[in-house]
N, C-alpha and C positions, 0 to 999 in steps of 0.2 A: 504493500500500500504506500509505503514512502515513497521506491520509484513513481509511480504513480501518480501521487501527489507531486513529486518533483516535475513530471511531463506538463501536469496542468498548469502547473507556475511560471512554466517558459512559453507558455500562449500567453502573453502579456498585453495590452492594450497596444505598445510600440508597434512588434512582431506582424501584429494582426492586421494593422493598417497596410505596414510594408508589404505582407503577401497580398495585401486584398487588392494593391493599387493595380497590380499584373491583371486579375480579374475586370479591373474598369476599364483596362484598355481593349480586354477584348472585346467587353459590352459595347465598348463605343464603338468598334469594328463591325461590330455585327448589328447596329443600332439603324442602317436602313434598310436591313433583311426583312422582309417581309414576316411576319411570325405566324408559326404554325398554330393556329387555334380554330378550334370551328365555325365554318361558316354561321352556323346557327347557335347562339350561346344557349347554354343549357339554363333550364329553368321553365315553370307553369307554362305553358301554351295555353290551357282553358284549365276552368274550375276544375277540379279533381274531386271524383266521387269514394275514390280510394289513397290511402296513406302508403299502403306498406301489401307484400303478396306473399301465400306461402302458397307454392306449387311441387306436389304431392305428384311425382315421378316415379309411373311403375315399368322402371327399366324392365324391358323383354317383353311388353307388348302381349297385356293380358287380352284375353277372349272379348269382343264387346256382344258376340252373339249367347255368351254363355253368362254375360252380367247386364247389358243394359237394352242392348236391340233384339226384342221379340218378334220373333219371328214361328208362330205355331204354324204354319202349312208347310214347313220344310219337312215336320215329320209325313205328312205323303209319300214326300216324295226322297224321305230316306236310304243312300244305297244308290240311287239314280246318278248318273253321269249329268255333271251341270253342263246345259246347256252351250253349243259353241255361240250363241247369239246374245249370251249373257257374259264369257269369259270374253269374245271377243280377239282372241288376240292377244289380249294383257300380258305383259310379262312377269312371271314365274320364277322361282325359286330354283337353284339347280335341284333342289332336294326333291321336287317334284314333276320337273320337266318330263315331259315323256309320257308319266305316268299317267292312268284315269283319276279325274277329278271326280270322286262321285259323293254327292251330298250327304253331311252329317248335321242333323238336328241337334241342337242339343238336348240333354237328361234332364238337365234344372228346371224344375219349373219356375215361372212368373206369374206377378202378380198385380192390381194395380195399387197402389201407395198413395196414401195422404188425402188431402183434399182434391187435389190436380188427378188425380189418379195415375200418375207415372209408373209404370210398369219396371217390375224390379226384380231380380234374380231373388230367391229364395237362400243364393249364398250371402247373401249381405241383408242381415235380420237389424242390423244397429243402425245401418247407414239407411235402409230402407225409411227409417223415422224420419228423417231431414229430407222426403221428396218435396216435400212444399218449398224447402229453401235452395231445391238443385237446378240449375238449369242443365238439361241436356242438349251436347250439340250431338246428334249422330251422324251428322255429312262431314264432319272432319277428314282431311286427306293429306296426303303426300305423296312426293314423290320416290323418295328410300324406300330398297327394300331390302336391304339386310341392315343389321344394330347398329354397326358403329356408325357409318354416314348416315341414318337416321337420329339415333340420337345426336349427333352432333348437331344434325340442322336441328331440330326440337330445339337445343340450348342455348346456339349459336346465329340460326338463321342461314347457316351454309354447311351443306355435307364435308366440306373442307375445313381444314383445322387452320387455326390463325385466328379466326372471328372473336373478337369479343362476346361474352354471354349474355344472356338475357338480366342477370343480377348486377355485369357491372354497366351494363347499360344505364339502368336506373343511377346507380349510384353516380355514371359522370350526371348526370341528367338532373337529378333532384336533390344530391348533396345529402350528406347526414341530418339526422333526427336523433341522434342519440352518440353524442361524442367518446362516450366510454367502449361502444361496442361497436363490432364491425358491422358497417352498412349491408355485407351479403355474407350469408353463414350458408353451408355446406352441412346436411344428417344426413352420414349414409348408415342403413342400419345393419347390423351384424345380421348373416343366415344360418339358420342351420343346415348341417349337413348332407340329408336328405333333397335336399334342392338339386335341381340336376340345369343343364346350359345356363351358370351364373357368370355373363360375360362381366370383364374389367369395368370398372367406371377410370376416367383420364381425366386427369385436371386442368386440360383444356374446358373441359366439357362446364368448367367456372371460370377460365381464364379471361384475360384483359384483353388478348389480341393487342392491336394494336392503339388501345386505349391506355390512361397512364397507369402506370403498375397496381396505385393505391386503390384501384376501383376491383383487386383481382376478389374473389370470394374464398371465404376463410374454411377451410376445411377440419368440421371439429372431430376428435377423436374417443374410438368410444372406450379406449382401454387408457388410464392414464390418463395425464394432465388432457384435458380435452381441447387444447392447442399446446403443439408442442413448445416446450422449451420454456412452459408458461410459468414453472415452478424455477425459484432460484437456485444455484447450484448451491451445492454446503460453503456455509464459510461465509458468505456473500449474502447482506440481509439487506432490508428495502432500501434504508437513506444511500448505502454503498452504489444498489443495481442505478440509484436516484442518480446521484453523480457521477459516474460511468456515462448515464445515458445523457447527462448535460456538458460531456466531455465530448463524447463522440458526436453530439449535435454542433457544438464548436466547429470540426477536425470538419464537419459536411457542409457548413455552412461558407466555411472558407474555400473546400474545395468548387463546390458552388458559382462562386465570383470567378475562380478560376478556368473553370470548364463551361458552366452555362448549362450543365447537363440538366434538361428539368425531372430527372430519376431520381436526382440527388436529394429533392425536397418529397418527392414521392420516401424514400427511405428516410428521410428526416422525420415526417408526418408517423409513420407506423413504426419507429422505432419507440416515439413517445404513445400512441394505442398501444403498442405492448406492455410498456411498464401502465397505462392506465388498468386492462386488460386483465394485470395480474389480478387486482380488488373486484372487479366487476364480474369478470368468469367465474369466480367459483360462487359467489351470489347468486347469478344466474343459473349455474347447476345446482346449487344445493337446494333439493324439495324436499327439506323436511318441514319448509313453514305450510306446506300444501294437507292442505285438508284430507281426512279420508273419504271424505265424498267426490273429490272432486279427484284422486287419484282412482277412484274406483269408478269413475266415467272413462276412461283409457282401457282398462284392462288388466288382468293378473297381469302382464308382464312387464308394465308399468314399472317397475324395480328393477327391472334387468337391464343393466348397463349394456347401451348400442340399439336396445331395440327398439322398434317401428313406435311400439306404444309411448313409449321413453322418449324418444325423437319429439312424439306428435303432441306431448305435453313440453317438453323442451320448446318448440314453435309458437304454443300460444305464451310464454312465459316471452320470448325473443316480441313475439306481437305487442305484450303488454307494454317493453322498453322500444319498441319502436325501430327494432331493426327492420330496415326495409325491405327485405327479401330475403325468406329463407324457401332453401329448398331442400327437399327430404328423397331421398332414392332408396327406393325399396325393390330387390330383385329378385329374381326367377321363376318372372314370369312366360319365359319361353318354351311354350310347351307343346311340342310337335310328338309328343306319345302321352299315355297316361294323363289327358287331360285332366277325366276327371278326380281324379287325385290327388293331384298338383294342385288345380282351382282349389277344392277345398280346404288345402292346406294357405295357400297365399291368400283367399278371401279371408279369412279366419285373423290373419297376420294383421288385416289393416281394415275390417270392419268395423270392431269398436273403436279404436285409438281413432278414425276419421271423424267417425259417431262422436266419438268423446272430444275432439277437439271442436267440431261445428258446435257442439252443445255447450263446452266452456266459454268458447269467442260469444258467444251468442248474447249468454247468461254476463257477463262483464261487460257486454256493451261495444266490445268487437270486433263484430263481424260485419256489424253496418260500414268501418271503412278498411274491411280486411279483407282483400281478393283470396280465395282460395283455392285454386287448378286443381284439377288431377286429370291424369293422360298421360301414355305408352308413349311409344315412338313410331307405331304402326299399328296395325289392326290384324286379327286372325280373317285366314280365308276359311267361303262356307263347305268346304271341301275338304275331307276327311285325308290323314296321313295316319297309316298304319291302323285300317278302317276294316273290322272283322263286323259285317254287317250284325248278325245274332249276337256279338259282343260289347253290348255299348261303355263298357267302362274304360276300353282300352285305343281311345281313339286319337289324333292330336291335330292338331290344323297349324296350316305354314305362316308364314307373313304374307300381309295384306295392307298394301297402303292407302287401295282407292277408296277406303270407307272403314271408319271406325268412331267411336264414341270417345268424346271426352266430356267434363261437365265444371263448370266454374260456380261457385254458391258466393255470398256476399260481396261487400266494396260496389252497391250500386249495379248487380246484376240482378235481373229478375227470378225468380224460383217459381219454383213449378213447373217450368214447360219443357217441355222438348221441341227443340230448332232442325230442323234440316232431317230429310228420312232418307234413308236408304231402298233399294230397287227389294221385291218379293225373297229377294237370294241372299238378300245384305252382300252383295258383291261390286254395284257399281251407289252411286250418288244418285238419287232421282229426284232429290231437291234441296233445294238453298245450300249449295256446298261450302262449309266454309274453310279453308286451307291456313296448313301451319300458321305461314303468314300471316294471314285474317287474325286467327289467334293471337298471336303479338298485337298486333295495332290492336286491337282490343283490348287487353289489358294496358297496355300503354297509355289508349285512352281515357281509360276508367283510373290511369292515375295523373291524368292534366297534364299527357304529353299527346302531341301529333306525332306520328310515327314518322312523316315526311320531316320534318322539323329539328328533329333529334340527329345530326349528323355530326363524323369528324374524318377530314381529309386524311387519304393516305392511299401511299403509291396512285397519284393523279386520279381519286375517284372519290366523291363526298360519301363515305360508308353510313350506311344503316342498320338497325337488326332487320328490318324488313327485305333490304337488297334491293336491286334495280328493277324486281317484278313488282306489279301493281297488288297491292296487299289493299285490304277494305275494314273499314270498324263496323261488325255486326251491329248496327245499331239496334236492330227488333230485339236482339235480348236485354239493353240495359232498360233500367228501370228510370 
């Protein structure tokens, strides 16, 4: 610590001038350069009917024929080869190409739900309760069809990696609401083992792209300090980490004048969030001031460190302090055999804890300006894989981009309804299709951004999350 202290004493007010003056010569060198900032400054475009989003991602692109799109005349025609005049042409999966596409119904029954009467898989008995607060989109589409370049576009806005995400978008955009904590948080929940096709999550999939670093999303951890490195080493207690981190913000600031790097204030900014981070993180984790009632709206496994339920209370707690996007990944959902199995086991995982958090937001006052997504990355086709007709337990369906369910509930959307239908097969869109895209500018909208509006130059093109295709804001479902 004496070295130490003897380093900081040779930063002296003299020193500092002398190095800094090198840095004003540069600025003034580069003082008729044009500066890189966005065409469109960030901030309110119109009123915002939402604060903040938590978007509930069931990596691997659960069934929407076996949870939200009812379809009872498929069982007719169970077994039967779908139609060329309905596939069309579409392109297929390798895992299927070639093969007969022959139709499988699903076993779940459905029912209708709430007031609205929204018809609802009989695997979801929790979430069933909040059809009055769900909006269903079921023309949702894309164009991915295998995971990674689908989820990417889902998070990103492009099947290609680089792009900035959907959370730090908001965050160059609308700035913090809560100085202590990170503007976009990362739950992904631990599996068990029984899970079968559980692909990788990549930290692109929260990255910044080419936005500035300080916007990237925080990835919490569910074993352990729940960011890393969040705990001090031994030896080294708060006032010490304190003046370290006003030492090294010196060491950046001067470097700073010298370079003009603007990363350098990017890492200046979240060096000082990390030491706030330390007090506020474990506040933030620690539920034990939570009620037994309101733990026991989640679920038993609520207590288990990593899991969905654990997450999904984790979210409303991040809701309450106002972080602006949290997003939650929950996987293995990719089920090309053994559907029914698998479904049972993954509805089960994120029935109540969805249940339990719509009904916590609700009950606190919420969810009136709390966007709340959930949606895969594709959709399952109506088409049987490893389909033993007389066998219905043992069946599994591929990916499917041209039609699938997702559904958004609070922050200014309407509940109750369902938006957009799909064709008798659930295989093509047969009305009001709304696309990824659409997606975004929709939530975008609903938190007082224009999605044209929101840009920042790079490599000679004003980027967006929406892209250079025409995206549209559903306006019939907000309220």
């Amino acid at each position: 610590m004496d070295q130490f202290q003897s380093f900081c004493d040779q930063l002296n007010r003299r020193q500092f001038i002398k190095r800094a003056s090198i840095g004003l010569g540069v600025a003034a060198l580069g003082g008729s350069a044009k500066p890189l900032v966005a065409s469109v400054q960030p901030g309110l475009h119109h009123p915002a009917k939402a604060k903040r989003v938590i978007f509930l991602f069931m990596a691997g692109a659960p069934s929407q024929l076996d949870l939200f799109d009812y379809k009872p005349d498929l069982e007719k025609l169970h077994g039967q080869e779908l139609p060329k005049e309905i596939s069309n042409g579409q392109r297929v999966t390798t895992m299927t190409r070639g093969k007969k596409q022959e139709i499988c119904a699903s076993i779940f029954k459905f029912a209708p739900q709430g007031k609205s009467g929204l018809m609802m898989s009989e695997l979801l008995p929790h979430l069933s309760k909040h059809a009055d607060d769900i909006c269903m989109i079921k023309s949702t589409h894309t164009e991915a069809i295998n995971h990674d370049p689908a989820k990417t576009f889902f998070c990103t806005g492009s099947e290609m990696p680089g792009r900035a995400s959907m959370g730090s978008w908001l965050s160059y955009g609308l700035g913090s609401l809560n100085r202590d904590l990170p503007n976009f948080v990362i739950l992904s929940s631990a599996f068990w083992s029984g899970k079968t096709n559980v692909q990788a999550l990549y930290s692109r999939l929260w990255g910044t792209g080419f936005l500035p670093g300080k916007h990237q999303g925080i990835a919490f951890q569910s074993v352990g300090d729940p960011v890393l490195f969040l705990s001090n080493p031994k030896g080294v207690d708060r006032k010490a980490r304190n003046k370290m981190l006003d030492f090294v913000g010196k060491i950046n600031a001067e470097q700073k004048l010298v370079t003009g790097d603007p990363e350098i204030q990017t890492s200046i900014a979240q060096q000082e969030m990390a030491f706030r981070m330390q007090a506020s993180v474990p506040e933030l984790t620690d539920l034990s001031q939570e009620s037994e009632a309101t733990l026991n709206l989640y679920g038993p496994e609520v207590s288990q460190s990593g899991s969905f339920a654990r997450n999904c209370l984790l979210a409303r707690r991040m809701a309450e302090r106002d972080v602006r996007f949290v997003q939650l990944f929950h996987r293995g959902w990719d089920h090309h055999r053994q559907l029914p199995l698998h479904m049972r086991g993954q509805a089960n995982d994120v029935d109540q804890p969805i249940s339990g958090l719509l009904t916590d937001l609700k009950q606190r006052g919420l969810l009136d300006d709390t966007l709340v997504v959930f949606a895969g990355e594709f959709g399952r086709t109506t088409y049987a894989q490893n389909l033993t007709v007389g066998d219905r337990e043992n069946y599994g369906r591929d990916h499917h981009p041209s039609c699938f369910t997702t559904w958004m509930a609070g922050g200014g959307i309407k509940g109750g309804i369902s938006y957009g239908e799909t064709d008798d097969f659930c295989y093509n869109v047969a009305r009001d299709p709304v696309h990824v895209r659409d997606l975004h500018a929709t939530m975008f909208h609903q938190l007082g951004i224009d999605h044209n509006k929101l840009i920042f130059p790079h490599q000679g093109l004003d980027q967006k999350l929406t892209g250079v295709e025409p995206a549209h804001v559903v306006k019939d479902i907000i309220a």
